[in-house]
Backbone as CSV, one residue per row, in Angstrom:
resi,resn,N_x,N_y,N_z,CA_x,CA_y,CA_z,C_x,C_y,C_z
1,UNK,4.081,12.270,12.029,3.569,11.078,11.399,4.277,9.872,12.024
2,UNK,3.636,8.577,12.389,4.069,7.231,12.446,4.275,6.499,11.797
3,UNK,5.187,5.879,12.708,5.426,4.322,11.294,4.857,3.690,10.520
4,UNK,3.702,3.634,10.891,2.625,2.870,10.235,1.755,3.648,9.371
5,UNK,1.833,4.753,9.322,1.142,5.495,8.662,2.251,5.813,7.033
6,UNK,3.124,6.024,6.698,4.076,5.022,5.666,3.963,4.191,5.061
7,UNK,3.124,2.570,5.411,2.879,1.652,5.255,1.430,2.073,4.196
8,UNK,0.546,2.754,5.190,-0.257,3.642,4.271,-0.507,4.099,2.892
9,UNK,0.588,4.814,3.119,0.843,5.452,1.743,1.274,4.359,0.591
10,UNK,1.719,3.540,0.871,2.262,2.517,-0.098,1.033,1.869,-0.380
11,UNK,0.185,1.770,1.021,-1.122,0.690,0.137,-1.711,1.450,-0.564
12,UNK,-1.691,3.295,-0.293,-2.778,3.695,-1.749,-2.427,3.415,-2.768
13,UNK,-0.823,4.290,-2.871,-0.302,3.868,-3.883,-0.003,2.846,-4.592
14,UNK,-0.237,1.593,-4.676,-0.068,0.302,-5.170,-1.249,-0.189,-5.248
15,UNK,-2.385,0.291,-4.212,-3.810,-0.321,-4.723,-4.915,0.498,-4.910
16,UNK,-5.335,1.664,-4.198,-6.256,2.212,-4.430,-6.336,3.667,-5.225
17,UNK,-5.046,4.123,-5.819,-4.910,5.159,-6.593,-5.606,4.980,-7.873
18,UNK,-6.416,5.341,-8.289,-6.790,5.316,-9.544,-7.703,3.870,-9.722
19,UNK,-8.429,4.085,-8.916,-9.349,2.726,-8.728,-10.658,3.025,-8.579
20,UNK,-11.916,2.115,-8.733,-13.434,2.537,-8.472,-14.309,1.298,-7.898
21,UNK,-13.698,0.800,-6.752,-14.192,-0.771,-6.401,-15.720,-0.578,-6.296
22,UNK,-16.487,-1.470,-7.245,-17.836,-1.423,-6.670,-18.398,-1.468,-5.496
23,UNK,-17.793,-2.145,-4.745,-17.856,-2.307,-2.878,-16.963,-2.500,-2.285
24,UNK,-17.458,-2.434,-0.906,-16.477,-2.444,0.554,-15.879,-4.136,0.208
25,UNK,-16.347,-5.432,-0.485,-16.155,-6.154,-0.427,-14.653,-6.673,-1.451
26,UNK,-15.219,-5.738,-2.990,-14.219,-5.673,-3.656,-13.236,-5.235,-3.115
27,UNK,-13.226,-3.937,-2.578,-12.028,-2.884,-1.966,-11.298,-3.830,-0.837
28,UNK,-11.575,-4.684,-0.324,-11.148,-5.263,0.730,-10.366,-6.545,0.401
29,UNK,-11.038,-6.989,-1.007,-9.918,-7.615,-1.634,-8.186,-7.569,-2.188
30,UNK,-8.897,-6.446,-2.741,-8.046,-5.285,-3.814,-6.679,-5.472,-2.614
31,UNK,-7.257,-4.998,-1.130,-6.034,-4.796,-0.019,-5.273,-5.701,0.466
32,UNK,-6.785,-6.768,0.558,-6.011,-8.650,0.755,-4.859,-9.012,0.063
33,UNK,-5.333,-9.006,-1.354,-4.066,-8.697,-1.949,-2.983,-8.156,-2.129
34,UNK,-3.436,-6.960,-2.080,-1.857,-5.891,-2.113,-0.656,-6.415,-0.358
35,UNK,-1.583,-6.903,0.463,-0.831,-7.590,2.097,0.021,-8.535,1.107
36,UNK,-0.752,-9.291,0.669,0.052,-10.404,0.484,1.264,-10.428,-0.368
37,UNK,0.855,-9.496,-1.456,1.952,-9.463,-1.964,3.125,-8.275,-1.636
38,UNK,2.633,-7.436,-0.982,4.038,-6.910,0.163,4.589,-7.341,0.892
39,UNK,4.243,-8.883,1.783,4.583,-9.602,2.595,5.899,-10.526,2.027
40,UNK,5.318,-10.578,0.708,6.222,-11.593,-0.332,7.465,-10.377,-0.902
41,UNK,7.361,-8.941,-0.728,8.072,-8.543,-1.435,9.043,-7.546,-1.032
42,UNK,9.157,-7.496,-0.182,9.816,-6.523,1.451,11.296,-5.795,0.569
43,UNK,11.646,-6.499,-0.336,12.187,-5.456,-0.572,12.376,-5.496,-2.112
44,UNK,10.871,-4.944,-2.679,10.753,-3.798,-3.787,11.433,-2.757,-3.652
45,UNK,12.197,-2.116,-4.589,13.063,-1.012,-4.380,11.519,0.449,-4.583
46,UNK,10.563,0.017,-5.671,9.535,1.235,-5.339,8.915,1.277,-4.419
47,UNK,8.559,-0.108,-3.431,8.068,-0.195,-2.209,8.833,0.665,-1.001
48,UNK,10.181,0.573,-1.140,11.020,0.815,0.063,11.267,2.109,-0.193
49,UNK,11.282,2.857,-1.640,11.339,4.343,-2.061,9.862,4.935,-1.690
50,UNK,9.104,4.375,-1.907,7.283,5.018,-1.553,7.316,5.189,0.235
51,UNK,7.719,4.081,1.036,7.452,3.983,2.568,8.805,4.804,3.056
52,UNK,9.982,5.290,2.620,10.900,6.121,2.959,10.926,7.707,2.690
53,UNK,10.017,7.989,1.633,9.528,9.472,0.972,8.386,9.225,2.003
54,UNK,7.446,8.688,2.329,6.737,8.870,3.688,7.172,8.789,5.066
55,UNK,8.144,8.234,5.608,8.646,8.075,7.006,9.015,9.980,6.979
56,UNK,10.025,10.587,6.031,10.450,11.871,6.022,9.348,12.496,6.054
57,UNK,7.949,13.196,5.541,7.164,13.676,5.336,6.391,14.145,6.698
């Protein structure tokens, strides 16, 4: 697995787990969002525990 694929896992988990976006348009929001506010939040301790249980994996 790659680095970026880590990053991954954090966006399901924080946005699309347990979700039912009516569209590609909603869903694309849903992600807009979740960028932005990971950008703002680099170091969430569940963020940095979710993308480190994936780097090992």
């Amino acid at each position: 697995m790659n680095r970026i694929e880590a990053q991954f896992t954090a966006l399901r988990e924080f946005t699309l787990n347990g979700t039912d976006p009516a569209g590609h348009r909603e869903q694309g929001s849903m992600i807009r969002r979740y960028i932005a506010w990971r950008n703002r939040n680099t170091d969430n301790p569940r963020l940095r525990r979710i993308v480190k249980r994936a780097n090992v994996a």
